[in-house]
VOKETOR-709007 format. One record per atom (N, C-alpha, C, CB): residue in one letter; y, z, x. Coordinates in steps of 0.02 Angstrom, whole numbers, plus 50000, padded with zeros to 5 digits. Each point is the difference from the previous one (the first is absolute). Glycine has a CB too. Layout:
REM VOKETOR-709007
AYZX;...
END
This chain:
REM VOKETOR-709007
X480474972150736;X500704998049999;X500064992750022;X500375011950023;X500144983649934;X499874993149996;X500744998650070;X499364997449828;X500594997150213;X500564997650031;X500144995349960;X499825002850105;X500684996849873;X500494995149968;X500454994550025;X499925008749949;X500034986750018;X500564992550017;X500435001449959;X499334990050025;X501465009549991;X500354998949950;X500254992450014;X500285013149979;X499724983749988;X500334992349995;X500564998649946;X498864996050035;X501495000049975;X500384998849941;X499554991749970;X501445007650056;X499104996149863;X499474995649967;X500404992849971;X499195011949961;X501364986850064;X500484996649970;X500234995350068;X500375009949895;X500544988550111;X499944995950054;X500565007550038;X499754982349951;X499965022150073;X500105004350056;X500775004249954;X499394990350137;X500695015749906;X500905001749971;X499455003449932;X501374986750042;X498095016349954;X499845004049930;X500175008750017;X498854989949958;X501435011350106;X499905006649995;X499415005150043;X500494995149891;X499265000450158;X499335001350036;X500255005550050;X499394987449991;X501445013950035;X500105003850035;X499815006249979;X500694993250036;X499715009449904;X500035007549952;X499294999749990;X501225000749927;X498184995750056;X499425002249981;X499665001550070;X499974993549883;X500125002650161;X499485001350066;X500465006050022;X499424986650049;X501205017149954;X500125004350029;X499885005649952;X500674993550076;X499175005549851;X499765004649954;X499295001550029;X500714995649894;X498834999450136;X499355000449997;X499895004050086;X499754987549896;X500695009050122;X499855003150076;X500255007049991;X500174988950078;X499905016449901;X499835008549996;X499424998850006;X500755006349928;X498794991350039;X499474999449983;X499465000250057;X500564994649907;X499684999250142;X499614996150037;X500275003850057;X499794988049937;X499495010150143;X500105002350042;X500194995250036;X499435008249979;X500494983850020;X499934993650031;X500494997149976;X498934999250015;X501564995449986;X500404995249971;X499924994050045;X500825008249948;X499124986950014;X499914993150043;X500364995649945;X498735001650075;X501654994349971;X500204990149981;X499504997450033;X501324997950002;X498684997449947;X499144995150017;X500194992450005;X499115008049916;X501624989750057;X500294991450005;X500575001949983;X499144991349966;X501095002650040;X500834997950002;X500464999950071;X499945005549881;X500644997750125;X500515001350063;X500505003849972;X499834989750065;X500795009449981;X500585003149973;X500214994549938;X500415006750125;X499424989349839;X500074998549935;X499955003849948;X499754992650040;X499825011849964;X499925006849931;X500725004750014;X498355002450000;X501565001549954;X500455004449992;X500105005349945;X500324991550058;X499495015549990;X499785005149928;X500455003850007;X498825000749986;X501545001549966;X500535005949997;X499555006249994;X501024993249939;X499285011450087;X499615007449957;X500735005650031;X498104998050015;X501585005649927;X500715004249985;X499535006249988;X501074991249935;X499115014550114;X500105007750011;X500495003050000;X499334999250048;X500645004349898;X500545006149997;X500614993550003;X499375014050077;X501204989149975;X500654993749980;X499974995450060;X500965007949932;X498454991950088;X499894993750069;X499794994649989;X499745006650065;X500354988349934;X499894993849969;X499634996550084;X501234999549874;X498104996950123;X499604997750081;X500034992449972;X498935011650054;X501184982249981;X499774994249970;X499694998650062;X500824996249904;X498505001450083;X499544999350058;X499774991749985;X499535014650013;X499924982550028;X500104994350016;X499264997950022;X501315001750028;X498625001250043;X499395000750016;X499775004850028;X500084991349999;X500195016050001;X499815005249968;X499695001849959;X500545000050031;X498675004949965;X499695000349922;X500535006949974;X498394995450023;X501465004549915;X500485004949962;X499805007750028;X500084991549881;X499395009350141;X499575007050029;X500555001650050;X498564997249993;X501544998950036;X500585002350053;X500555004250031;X499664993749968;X500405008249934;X500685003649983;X499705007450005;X500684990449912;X498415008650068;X499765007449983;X499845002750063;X499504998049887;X500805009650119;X499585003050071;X499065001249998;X501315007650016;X498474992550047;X499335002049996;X499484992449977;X500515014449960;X499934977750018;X499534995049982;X499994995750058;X500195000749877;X499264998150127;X499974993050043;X500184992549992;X499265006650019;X501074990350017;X500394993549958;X499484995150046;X501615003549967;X498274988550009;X499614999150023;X500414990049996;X498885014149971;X501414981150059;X500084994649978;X499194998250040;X501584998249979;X498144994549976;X499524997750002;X499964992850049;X499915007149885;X499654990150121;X499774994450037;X500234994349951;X498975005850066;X501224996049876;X500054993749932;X500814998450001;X498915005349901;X501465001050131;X500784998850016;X500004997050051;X500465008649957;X500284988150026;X500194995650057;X500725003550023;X499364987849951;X500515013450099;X500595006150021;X500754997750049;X498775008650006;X501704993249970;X500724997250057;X499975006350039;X501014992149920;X498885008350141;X499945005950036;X500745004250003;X498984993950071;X501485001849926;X500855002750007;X500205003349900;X500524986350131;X499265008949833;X500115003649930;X499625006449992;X500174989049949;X499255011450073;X499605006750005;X500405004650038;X498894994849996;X501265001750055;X500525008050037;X500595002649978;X499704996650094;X500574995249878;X500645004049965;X499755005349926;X500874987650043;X498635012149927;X499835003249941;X499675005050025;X499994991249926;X499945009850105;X499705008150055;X500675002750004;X498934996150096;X501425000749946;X500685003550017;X500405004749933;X500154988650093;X499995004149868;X500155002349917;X499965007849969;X499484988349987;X499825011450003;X499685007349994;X500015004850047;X499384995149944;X500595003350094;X500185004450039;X500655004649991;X499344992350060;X501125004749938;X500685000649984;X500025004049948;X500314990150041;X499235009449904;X499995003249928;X499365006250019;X500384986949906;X499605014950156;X499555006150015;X499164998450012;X500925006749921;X498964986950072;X499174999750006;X499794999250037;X499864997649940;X499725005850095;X499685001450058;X499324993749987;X500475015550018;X499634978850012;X499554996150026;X499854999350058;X500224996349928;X499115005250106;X499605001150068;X499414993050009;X500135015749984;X499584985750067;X499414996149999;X499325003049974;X500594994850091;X499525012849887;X499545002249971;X500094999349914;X499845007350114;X500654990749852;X500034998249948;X500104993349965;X500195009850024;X499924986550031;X500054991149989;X499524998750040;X501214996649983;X498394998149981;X499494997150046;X500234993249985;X498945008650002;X501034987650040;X500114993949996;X499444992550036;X501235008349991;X498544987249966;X499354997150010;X500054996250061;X499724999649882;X499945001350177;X500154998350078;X499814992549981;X499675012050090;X500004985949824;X499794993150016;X500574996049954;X498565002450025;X501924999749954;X500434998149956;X500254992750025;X500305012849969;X500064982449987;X500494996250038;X500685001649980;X499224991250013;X500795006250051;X501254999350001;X500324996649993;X500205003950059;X500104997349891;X500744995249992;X500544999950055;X499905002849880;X500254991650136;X500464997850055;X500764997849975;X498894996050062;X501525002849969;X500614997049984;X499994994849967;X500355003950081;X499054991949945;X500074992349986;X499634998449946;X500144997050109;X499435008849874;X499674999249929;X500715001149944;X498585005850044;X501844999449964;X500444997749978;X500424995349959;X499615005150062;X500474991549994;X500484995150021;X499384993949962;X500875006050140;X498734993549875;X499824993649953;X499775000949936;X499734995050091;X500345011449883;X499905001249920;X500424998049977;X499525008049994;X501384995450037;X500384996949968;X500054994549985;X500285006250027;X499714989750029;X500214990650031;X499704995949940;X499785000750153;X499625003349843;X499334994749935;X500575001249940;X498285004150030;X501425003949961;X500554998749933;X500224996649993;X500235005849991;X500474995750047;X500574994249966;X499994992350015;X500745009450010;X498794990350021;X499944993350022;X499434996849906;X500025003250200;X499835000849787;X499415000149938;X500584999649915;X498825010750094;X501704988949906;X500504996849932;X499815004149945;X500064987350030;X499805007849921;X499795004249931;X499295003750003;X500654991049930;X499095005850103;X499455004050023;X499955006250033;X499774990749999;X500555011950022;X500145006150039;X499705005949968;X501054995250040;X498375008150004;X499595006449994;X500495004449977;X499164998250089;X501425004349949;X500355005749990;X499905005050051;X499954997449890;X499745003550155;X499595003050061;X500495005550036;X499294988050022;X500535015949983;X500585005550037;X500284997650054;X499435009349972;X500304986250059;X500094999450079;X499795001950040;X500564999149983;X499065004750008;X499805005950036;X499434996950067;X500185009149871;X499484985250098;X499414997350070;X499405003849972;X500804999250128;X499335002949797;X499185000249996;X499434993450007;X500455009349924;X500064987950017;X499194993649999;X500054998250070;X499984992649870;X500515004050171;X499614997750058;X499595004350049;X500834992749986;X499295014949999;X499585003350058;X499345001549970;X500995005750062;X498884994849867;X499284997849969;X499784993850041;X500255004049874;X500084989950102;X499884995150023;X499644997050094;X500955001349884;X499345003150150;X499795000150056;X499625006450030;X500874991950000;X498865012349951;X499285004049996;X499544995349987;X500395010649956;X499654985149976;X499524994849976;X499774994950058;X500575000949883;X500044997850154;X499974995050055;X499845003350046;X500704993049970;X499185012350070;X499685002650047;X500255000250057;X499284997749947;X501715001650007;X500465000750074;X500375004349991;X500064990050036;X499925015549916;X500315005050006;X499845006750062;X500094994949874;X500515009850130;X500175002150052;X499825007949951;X500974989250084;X498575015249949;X499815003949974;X500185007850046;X499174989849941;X500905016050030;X500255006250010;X499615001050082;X500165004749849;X499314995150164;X499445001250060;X500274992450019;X498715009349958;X501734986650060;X500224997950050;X500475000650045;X499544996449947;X500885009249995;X500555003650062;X499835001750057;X500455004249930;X498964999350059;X499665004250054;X499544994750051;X499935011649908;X500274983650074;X499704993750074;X500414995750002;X498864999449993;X501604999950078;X500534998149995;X499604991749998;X500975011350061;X498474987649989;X499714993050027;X499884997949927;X499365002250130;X500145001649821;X500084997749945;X500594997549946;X499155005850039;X501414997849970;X500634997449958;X500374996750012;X499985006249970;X499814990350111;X500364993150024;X499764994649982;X500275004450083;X499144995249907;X499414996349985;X500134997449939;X499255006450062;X500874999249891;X500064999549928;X500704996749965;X499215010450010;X501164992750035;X500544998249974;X500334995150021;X499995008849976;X499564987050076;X500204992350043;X499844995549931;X499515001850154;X499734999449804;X499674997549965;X500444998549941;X499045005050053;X501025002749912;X500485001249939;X500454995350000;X499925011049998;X500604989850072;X500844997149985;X499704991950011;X501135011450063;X498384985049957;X499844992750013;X499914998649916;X499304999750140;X500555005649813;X500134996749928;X500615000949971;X498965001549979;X501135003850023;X500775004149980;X500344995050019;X499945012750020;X500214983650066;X500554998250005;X500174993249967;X499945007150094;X499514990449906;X499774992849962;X500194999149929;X499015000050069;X501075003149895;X500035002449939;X500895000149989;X498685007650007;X501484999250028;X500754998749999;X500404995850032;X499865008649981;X499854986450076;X500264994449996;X500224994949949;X499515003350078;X499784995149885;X499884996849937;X500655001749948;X498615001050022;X501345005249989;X500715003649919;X500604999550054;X499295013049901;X500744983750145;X500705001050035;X500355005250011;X500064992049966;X499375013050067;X500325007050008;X499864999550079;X499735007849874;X500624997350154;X499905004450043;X499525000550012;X500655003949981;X498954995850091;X499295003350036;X500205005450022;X499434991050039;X499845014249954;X500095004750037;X499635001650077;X500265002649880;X500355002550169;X499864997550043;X499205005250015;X501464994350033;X498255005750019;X499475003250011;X499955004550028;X499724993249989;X500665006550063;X500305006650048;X500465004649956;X500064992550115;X500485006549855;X500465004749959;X499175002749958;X501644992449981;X497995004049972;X499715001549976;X499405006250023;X500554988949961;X499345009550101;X499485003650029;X500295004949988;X499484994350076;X500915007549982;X500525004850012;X500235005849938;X500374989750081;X499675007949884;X500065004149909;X499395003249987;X500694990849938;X498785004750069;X499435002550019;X499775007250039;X500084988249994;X499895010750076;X499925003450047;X500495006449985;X499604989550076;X501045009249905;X500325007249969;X499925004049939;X500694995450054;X498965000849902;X499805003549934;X499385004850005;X500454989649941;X498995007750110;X499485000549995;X500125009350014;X499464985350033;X500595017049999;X500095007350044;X500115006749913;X500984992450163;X499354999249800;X500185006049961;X499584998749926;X501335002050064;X498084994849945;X499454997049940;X499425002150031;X500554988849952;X499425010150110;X499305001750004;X499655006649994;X500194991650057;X500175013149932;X499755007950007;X499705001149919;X501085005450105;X499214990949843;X499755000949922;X499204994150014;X501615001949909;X498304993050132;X499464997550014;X499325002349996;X500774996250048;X498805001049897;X499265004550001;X499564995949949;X500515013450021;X498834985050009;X499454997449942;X499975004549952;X499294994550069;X500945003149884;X500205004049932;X499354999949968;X501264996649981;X498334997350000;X499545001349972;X499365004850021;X500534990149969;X499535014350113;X499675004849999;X500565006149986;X499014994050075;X501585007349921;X500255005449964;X499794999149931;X500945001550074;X499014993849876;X499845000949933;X499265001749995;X500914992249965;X498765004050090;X499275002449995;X499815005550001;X499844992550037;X500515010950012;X500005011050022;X500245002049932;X500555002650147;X499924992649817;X500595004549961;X499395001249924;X501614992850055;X498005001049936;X499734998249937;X499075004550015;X500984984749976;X498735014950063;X499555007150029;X500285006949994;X499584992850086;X500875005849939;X500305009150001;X500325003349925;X500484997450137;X499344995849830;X500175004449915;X500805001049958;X498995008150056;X501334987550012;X500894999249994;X499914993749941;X500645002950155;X499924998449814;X500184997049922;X500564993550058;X500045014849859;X499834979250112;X500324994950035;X500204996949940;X499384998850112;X501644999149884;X500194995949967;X500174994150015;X500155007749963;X499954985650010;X500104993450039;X500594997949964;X498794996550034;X501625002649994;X500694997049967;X500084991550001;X500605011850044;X499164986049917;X500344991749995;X500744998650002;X499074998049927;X501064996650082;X500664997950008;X499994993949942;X500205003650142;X500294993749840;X500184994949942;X499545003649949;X500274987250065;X499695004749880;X499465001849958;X499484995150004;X500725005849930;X498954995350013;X499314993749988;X500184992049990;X499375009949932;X501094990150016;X500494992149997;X500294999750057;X500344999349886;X499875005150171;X500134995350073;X499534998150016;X500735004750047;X498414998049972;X499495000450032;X499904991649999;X499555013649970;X500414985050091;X499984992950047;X499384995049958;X500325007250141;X499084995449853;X499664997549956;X499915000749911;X499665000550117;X500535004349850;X499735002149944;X501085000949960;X498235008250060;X502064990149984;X500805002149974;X500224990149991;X500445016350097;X500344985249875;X500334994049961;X500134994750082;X500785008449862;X498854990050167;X500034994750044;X500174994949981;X499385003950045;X501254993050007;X500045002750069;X500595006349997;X499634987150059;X500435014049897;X500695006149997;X499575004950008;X500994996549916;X498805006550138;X499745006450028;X499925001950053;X499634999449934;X500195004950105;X500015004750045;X499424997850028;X500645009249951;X499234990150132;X499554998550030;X499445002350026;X500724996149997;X499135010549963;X499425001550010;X499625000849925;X500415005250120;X499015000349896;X499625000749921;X500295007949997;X498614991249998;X501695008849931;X500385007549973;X499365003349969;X501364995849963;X498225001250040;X499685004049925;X499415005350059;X499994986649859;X499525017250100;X499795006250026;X499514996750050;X500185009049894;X499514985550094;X499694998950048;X499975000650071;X500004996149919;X500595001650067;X500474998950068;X500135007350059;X500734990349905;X498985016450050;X500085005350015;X499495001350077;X500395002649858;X499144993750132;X499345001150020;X500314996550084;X498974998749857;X500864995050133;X500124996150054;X500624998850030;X499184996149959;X501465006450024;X500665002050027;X499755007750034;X500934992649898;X498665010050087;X500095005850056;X499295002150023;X501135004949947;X498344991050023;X499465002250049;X499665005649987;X500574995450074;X499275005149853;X499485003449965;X499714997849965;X500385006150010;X498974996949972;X499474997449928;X500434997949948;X499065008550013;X500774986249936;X500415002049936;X499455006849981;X500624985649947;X499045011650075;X499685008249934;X500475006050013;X498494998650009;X501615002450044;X500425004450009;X500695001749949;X499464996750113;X500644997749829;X500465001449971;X499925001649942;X500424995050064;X499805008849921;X499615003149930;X500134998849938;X499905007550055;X500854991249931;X500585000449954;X500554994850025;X499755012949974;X500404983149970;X500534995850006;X500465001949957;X499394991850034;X501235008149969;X500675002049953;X500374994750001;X500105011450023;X499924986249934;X500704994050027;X500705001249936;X498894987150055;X501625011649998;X500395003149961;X500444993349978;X499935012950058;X500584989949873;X500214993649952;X500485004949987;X499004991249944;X501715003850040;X500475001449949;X499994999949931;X500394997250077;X499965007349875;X500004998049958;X500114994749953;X499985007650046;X500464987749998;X500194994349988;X499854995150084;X500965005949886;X499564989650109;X499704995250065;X500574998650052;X499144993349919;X500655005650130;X500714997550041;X499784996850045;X500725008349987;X499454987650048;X499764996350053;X500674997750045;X498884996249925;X501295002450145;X500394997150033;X499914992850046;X500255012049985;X500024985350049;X500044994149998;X499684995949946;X500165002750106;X499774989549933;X500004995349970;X499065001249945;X501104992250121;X498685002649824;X499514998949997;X499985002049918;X499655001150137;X499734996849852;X500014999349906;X499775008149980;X499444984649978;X501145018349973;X499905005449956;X500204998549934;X500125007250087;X499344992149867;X499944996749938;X500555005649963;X498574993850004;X501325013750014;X500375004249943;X500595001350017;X499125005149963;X501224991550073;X500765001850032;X500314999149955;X500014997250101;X500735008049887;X500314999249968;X500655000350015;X499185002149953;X501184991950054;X500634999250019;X500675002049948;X499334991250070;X500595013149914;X500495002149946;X499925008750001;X499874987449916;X500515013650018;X500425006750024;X499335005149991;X501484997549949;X498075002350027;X499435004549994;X499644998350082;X499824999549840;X500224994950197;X499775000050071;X500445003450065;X499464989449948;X501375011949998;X500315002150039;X500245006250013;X500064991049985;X499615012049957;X499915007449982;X499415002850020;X500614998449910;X498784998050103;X499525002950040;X500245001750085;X499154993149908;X501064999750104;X500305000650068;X500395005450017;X499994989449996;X500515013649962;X500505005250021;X499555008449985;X501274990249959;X498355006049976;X499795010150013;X499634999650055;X499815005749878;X499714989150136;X499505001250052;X500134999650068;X499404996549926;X501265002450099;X500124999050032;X499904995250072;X500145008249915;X499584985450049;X499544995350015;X500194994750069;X499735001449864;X500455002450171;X500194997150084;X499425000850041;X501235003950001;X498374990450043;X499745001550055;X500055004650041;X500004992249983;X499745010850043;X500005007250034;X500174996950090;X498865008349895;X500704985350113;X500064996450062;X500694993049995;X498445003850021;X501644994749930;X500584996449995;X500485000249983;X499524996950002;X500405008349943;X500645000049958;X500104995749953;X500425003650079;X499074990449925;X499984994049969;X500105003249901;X499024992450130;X501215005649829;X500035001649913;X499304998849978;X501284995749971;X498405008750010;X499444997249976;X499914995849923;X499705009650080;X499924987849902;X499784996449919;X499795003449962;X499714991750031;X500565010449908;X499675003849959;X499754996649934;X500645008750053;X498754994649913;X499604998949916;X499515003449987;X500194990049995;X499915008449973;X499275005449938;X499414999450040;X500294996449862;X499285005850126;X499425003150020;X499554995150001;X500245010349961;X499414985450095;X499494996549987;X499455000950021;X500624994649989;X498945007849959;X499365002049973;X499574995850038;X500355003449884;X499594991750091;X499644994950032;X499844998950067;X500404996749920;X500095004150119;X500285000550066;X499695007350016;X501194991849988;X498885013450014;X499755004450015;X498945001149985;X501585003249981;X498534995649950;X499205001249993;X499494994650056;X500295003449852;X499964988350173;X499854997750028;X499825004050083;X500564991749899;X500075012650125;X500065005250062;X499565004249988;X501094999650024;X498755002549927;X499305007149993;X499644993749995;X500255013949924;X499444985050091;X499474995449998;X499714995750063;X500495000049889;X500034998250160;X500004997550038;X499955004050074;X500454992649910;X499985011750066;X499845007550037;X499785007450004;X500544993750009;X499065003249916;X499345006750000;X500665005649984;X498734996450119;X501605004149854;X500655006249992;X499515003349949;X501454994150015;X498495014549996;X499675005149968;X500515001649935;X499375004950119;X501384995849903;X500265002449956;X500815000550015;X498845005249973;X501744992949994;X500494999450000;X500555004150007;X499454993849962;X501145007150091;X500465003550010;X500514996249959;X499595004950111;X500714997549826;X500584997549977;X500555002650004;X499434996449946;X501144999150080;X500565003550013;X500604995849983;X499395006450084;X501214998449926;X500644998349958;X499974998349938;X500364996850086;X499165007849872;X500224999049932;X500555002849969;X499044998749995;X501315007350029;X500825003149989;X500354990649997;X500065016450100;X499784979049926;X500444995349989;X500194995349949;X499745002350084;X499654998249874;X500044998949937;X500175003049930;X499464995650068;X500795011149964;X500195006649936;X500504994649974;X499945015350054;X500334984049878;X500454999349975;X499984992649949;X500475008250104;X498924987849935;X499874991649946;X499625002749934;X499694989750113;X500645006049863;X499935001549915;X499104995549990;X501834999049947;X498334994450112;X499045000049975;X499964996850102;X499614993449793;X499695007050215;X499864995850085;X499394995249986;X500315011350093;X499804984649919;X499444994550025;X499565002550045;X500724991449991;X498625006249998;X499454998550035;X499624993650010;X500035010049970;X500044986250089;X499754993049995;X499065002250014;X501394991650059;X498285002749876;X499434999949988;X499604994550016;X500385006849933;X499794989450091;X499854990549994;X500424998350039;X499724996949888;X500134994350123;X500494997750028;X499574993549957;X500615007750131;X499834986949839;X500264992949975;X500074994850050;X500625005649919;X498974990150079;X500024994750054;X499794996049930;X499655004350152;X501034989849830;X499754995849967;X499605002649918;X499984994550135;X499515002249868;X499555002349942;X499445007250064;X499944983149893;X500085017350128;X499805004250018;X500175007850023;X499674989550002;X499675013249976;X500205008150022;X499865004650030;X500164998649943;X499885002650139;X500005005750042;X499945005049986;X500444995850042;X498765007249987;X499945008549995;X500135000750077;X499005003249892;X501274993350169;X499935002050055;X500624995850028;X498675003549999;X501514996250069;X500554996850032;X499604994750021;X500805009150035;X499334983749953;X499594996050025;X500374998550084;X499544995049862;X500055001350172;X500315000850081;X500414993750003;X498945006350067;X500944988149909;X500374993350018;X500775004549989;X499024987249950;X501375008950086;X500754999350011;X500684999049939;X499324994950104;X500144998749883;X500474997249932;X500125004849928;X499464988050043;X499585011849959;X499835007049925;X500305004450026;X498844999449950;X501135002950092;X500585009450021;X500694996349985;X499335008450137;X501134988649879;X500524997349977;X500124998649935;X499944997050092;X499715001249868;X500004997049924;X499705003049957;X500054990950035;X499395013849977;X500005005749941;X500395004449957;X499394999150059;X500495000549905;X500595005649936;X499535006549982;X500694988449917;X499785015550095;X499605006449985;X500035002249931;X500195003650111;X499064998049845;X499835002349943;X500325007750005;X498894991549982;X501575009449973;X500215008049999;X499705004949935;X501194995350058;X498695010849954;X499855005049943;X500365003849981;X499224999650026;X501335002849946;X500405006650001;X499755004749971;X500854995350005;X499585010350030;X499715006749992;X500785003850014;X498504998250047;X501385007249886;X500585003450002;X500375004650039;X499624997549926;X500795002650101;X500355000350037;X500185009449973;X500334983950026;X499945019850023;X500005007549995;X500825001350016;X498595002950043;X501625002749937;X500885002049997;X499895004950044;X500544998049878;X499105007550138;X500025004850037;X499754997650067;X499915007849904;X500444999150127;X499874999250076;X499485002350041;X500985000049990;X498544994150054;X499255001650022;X500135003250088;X499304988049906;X501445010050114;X500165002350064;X500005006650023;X500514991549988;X498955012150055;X499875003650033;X499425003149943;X501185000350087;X498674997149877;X499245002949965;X499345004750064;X500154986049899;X499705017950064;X499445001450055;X499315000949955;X500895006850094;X499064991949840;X499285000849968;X500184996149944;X499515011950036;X499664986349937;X500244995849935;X500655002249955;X498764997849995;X501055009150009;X500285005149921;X500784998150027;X498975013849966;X501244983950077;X500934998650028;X500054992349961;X500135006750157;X499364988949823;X500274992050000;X499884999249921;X499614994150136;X500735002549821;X500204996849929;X499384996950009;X501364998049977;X498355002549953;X499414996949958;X500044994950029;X499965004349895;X500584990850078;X499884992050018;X499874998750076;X500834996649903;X499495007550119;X500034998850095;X498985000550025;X501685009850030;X498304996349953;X499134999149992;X499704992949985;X500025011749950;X500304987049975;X499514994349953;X500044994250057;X500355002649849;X500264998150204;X500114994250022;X499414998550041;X501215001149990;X498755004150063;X499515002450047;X499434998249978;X500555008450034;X499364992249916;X499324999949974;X499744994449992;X500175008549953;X500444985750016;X499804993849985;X500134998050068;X500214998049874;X499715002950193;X500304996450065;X498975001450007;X501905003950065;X498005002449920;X499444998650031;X499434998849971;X500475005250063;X499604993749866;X499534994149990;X500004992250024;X500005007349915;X500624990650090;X499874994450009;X500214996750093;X500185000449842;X499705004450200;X500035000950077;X499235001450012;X501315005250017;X498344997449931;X499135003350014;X500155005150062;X499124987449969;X501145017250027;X500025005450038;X500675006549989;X499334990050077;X500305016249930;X500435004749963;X500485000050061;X499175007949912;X501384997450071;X500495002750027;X499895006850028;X500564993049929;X499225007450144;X499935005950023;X500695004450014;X498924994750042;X501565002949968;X500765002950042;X500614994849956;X499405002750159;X501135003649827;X500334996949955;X500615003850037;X499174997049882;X501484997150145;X500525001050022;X500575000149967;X499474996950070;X500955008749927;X500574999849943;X500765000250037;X499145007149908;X500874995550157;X500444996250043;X500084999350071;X500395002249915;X499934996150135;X500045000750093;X499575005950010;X501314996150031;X498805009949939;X499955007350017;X499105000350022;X501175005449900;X498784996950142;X499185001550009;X499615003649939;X500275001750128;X500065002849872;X499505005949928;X500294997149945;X499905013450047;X500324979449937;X500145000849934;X499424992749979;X501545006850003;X497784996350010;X499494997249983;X499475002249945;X500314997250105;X499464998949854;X499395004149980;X499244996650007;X500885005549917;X498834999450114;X499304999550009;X499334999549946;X500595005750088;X499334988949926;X499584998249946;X499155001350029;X501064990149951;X498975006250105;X499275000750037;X500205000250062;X499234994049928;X500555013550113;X499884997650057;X499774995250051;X500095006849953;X500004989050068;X499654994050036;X499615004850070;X501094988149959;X499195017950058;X499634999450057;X499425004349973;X500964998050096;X499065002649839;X499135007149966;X499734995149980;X500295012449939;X499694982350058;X499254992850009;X499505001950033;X500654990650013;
END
């Protein structure tokens, strides 16, 4: 039995919630391996709707182990409020079912506070960034002044640290003409959070080690997608860590061998939010009709997402880069009704022609995407559960996605609903 990565294969928002909480029945383990409260997975049981954050999707299931990783960067107060949350909706979260990585780092107030400040201090240029204090609390892991989960638990140590931290922090928001923060209020937030974080506290990578000996099926939930991923995504418009499966390994402190199976999951078409170059966007009424069936809002912002056709290119580049075994496609119910759909095949730079996303700045800006059409289906693919439920063409479509992605379609999503999936390949009988 294979442990599986699921990643998304696009720029994040493909649907990774409904498949990892499809997959976790499955699984005995659930782990986030990167990102923060920047992700955001819906999943929908029965008529309960969970939007989680930095929560893995296992969470919701009784009897799984939830596991955030050493590769997250954690707000200790957003975690409690998203404990609380569920709670509220009946879920029994303990310290025997959340484990949480004692080596993690934390997001602070002031990481915050200077995500925003850059932003807007940053004009047309502007990332688009939640606010949230991810990149800077990456940023000060890299720097070796971040404030980590196992320092709650030493107070001498988190004076130390956090004398260090705020001597950059405060320097910084001077510079943007903000507000410093103070150190004492700060501690103090500190010293009261801790009582109620430290009990999920535990070297995780020997729970996965017991978990992966003892014959337990372990799933890994990514956050964003591969076009955020910090190195291999549309930079600088991305997310500050690495999304792709690799990342599975060393965000939580196992073998890769240990991973058996990669899934990365894709829309049927494309969407992306904030700022940054998407060649297949379509600002007109077919982009605005994707938007409404799909209902294409950030789950963490609310922000409107971008919608277009399907880019091929863009995806087959993500299986490739991240070793993806085989493809979760979903929201194709959103395309029932176009008379034909695009598939971008190429991309046009000039006299030249792209089989891949090139990385410079300018070429991602100024490429034109080569399109293929393919006919478009009248009947309805929403809530399908086997081939024999979906229109010829809806297949033909599928079919041509995965020739030219180089990887089949194991899991095929037809809407929110958990069981309204069909199983193509098990990922965890690898």
């Amino acid at each position: 039995m294979a442990n599986v990565a699921v990643v998304g294969a696009q720029w994040g928002d493909e649907g990774k919630g409904k498949i990892v909480d499809w997959l976790s029945e499955r699984a005995d383990v659930v782990v986030r391996f990167q990102g923060g409260a920047n992700a955001g997975h819906t999943i929908v049981i029965g008529n309960v709707e969970y939007k989680l954050s930095l929560l893995p999707s296992g969470v919701v299931r009784p009897g799984k182990v939830s596991i955030i990783g050493n590769g997250v960067v954690v707000d200790p107060w957003a975690l409690i409020d998203e404990i609380e949350a569920i709670r509220e909706k009946g879920v029994e979260v303990t310290p025997e079912n959340l484990k949480l990585a004692d080596n993690a780092a934390l997001i602070l107030p002031s990481h915050g506070a200077l995500d925003r400040a850059r932003d807007a201090r940053s004009g047309a240029l502007r990332i688009g960034t939640t606010g949230r204090g991810i990149g800077p609390a990456y940023e000060d892991k890299v720097g070796r002044r971040a404030i980590r989960v196992c320092d709650l638990a030493d107070p001498a140590a988190l004076e130390s640290r956090l004398e260090l931290l705020l001597l950059h922090h405060n320097a910084l928001l001077r510079g943007l003409d903000q507000p410093e923060i103070d150190r004492s209020e700060l501690a103090a937030k500190l010293r009261a959070v801790a009582p109620r974080i430290l009990p999920y506290a535990a070297p995780v990578w020997r729970v996965l080690d017991e978990a992966r000996r003892g014959g337990r099926r372990i799933l890994f939930e990514g956050a964003q997608g591969a076009m955020l991923d910090v190195d291999h995504g549309t930079y600088p418009f991305v997310t500050s860590s690495n999304a792709l499966a690799g990342q599975a390994a060393a965000g939580s402190g196992i073998a890769p061998s240990a991973i058996g199976y990669v899934l990365g999951i894709t829309k049927a078409y494309t969407t992306r939010v904030g700022a940054g170059p998407f060649r297949t966007e379509l600002s007109d009424a077919i982009g605005e009709t994707l938007g409404e069936r799909g209902r294409e809002f950030g789950v963490v912002t609310g922000r409107k997402r971008r919608c277009g056709w399907f880019d091929a290119v863009m995806v087959r580049q993500a299986v490739k880069t991240g070793g993806v075994d085989g493809i979760a496609l979903t929201k194709l119910d959103v395309l029932d009704g176009f008379e034909e759909v695009k598939i971008c095949t190429a991309y046009r730079h000039g006299a030249t022609i792209y089989d891949y996303l090139p990385s410079g700045t300018s070429a991602q800006a100024e490429i034109e995407p080569i399109y293929e059409t393919a006919e478009g289906w009248r009947e309805s693919t929403r809530g399908a559960r086997s081939w024999a439920d979906l229109p010829a063409t809806a297949i033909k479509y599928i079919r041509r996605l995965e020739e030219l992605i180089g990887a089949p379609v194991a899991l095929l999503s037809t809407s929110p609903e958990r069981d309204d999936t069909v199983l193509v390949r098990d990922p965890f009988a690898d």
